[in-house]
C-alpha positions in Angstrom: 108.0 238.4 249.1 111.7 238.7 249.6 113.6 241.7 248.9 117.6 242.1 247.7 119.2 245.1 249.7 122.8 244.6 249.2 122.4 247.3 246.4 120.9 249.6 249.1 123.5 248.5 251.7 126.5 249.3 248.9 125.6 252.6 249.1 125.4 253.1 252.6 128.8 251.9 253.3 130.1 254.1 250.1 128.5 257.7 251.7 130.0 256.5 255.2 133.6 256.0 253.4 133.3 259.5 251.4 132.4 260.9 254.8 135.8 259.3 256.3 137.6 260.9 253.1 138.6 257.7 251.8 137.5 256.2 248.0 133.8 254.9 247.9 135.3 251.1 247.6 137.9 248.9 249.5 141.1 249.6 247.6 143.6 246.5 247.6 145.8 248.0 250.2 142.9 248.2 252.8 142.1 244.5 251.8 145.6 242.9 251.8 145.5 244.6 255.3 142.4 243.4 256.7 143.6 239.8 254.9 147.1 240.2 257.1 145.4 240.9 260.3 142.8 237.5 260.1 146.0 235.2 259.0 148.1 236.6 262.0 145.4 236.8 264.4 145.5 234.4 267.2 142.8 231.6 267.2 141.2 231.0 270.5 141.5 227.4 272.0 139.2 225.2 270.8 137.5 221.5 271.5 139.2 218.5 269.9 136.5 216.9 267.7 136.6 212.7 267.5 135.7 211.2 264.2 135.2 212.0 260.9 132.9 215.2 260.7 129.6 213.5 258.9 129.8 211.0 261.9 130.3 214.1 264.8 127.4 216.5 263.0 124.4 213.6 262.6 125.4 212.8 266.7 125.1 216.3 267.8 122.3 216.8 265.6 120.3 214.0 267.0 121.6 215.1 270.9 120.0 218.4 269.7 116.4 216.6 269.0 116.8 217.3 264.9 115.8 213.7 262.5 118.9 213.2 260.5 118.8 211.2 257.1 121.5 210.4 254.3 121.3 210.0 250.8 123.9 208.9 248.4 123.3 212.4 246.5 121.8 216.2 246.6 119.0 214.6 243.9 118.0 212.0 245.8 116.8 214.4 248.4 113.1 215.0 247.1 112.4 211.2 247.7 113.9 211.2 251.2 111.7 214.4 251.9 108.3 212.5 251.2 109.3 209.6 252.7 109.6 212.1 256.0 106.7 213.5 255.6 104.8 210.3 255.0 106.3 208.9 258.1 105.3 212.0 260.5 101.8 211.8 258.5 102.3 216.2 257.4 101.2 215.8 253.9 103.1 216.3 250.9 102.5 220.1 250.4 105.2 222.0 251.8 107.4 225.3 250.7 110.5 225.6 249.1 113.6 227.9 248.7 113.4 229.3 245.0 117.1 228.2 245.0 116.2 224.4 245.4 113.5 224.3 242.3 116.1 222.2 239.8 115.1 219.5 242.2 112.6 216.8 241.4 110.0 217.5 243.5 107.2 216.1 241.5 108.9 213.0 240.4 108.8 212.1 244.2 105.1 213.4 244.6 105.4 216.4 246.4 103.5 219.7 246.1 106.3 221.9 246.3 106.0 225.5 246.0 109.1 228.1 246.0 107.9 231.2 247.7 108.0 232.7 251.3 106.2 231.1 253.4 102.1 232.4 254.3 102.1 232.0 258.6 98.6 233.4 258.8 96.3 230.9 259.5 93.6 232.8 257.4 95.8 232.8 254.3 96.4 228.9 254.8 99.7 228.7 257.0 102.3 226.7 255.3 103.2 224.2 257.7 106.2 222.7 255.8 109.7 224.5 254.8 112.2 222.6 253.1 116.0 224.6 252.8 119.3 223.9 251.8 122.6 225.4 254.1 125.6 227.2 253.8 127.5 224.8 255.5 127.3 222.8 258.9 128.8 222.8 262.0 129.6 219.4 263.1 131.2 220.3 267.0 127.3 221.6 267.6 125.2 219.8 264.8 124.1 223.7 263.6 123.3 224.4 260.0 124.1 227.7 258.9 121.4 229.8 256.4 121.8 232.7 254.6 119.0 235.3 253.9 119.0 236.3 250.4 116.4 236.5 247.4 116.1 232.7 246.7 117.1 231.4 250.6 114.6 233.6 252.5 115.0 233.5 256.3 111.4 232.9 256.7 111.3 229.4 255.4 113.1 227.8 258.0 111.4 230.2 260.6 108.0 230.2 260.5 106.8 226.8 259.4 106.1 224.0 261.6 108.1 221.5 260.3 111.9 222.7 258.9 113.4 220.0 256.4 117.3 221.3 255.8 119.7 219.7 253.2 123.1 219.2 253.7 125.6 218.7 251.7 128.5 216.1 253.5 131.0 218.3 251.8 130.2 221.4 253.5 129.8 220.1 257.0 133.2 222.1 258.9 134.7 221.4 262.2 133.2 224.5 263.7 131.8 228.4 264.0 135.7 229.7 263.0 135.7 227.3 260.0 131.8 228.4 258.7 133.0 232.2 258.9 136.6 231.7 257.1 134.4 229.8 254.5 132.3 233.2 254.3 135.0 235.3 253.9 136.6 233.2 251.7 133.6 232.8 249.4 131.6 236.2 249.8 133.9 238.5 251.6 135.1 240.3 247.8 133.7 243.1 246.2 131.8 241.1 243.5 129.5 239.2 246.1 128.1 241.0 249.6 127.4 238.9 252.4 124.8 238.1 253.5 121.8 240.7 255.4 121.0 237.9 257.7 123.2 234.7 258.8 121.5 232.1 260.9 122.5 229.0 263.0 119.8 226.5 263.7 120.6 223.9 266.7 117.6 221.5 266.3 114.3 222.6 266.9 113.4 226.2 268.5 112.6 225.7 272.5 112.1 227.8 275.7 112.5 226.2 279.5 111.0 229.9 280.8 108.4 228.7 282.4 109.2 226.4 285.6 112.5 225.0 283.6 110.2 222.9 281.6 111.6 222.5 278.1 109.2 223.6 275.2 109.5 222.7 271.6 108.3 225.4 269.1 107.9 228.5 270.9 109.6 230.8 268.8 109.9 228.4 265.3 109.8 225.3 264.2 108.9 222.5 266.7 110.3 219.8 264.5 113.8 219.6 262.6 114.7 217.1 260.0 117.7 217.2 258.2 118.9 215.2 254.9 122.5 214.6 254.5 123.7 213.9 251.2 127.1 212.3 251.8 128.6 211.7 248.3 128.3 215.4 247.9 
């Protein structure tokens, strides 16, 4: 079960500004200030990128051991997911983001359920996770998730298997672009960010032990992501 806490959060921030003797909210001076600061800051250097962005992100995906697949559009991802999971033999049960449930999953055959997912193996671990992104970083291959009442962290953490979606039109150049989006989109009054923001570079690994790479030690061993590129 996922909980929202920006309501929680709001008021902590608001005692912390009464205590500073300042009004409980951002007035539009302190914003256009904070505004004037990020436009005039300097940006650090940074790595030319060759090719188009769709073309860098599914390289650096695959150099990061994630599966990358395209589809013409957003609904046409159901069908690419059970034709991955057929492939990699997993079944076609698997959990779901609450936010991806106007999709089609049983027109494609899948068992889709949108809830946290169960990691106790006496409960019946879920050992699929299927998520959308943010947005996508193509100089790394990273997708970027944010926590919130229908993108739970936990589905892209605890499963096995972690199925991500993309869309081609939110794939950026790099981490400066993905948090400018943020703040662009979620840095207002009207919507908080996010309590958790995660980056996920292929699967999770360890080399701790004699320097010999280990896939899954701390999340999912395998990462397969579906790119819809009209969208």
């Amino acid at each position: 079960m996922s909980f929202d806490t920006s309501r929680a959060r709001a008021a902590i921030f608001k005692r912390i500004r009464v205590n500073q003797h300042r009004t409980g909210e951002p007035v539009a001076a302190e914003r256009a200030l904070a505004e004037d600061y990020l436009a005039r800051h300097p940006a650090g250097p940074r790595p030319a990128l060759e090719g188009d962005l769709r073309t860098r992100f599914r390289a650096m995906s695959e150099k990061m051991a994630s599966t990358v697949d395209e589809v013409p559009r957003f609904a046409d991802a159901p069908a690419a997911v059970a034709r991955y999971l057929d492939a990699q033999a997993l079944g076609r049960r698997a959990v779901a983001w609450p936010a991806l449930a106007g999709l089609d999953w049983a027109g494609a055959g899948l068992e889709v359920e949108f809830r946290a997912p169960r990691f106790d193996e006496s409960q019946g671990a879920d050992a699929v996770g299927i998520t959308g992104c943010y947005c996508a970083l193509a100089e790394t291959g990273t997708v970027v998730l944010l926590s919130g009442p229908d993108t739970p962290a936990s589905t892209h953490l605890l499963p096995e298997t972690h199925v991500a979606l993309v869309r081609a039109s939110r794939i950026v150049a790099g981490m400066e672009d993905a948090f400018a989006l943020l703040r662009g989109e979620r840095g207002d009054a009207r919507q908080m960010l996010p309590r958790a923001l995660n980056m996920v570079s292929g699967p999770s690994r360890t080399a701790d032990i004699e320097q010999t790479v280990v896939l899954g030690a701390h999340g999912p061993y395998r990462v397969h992501l579906i790119i819809a590129t009209e969208e």
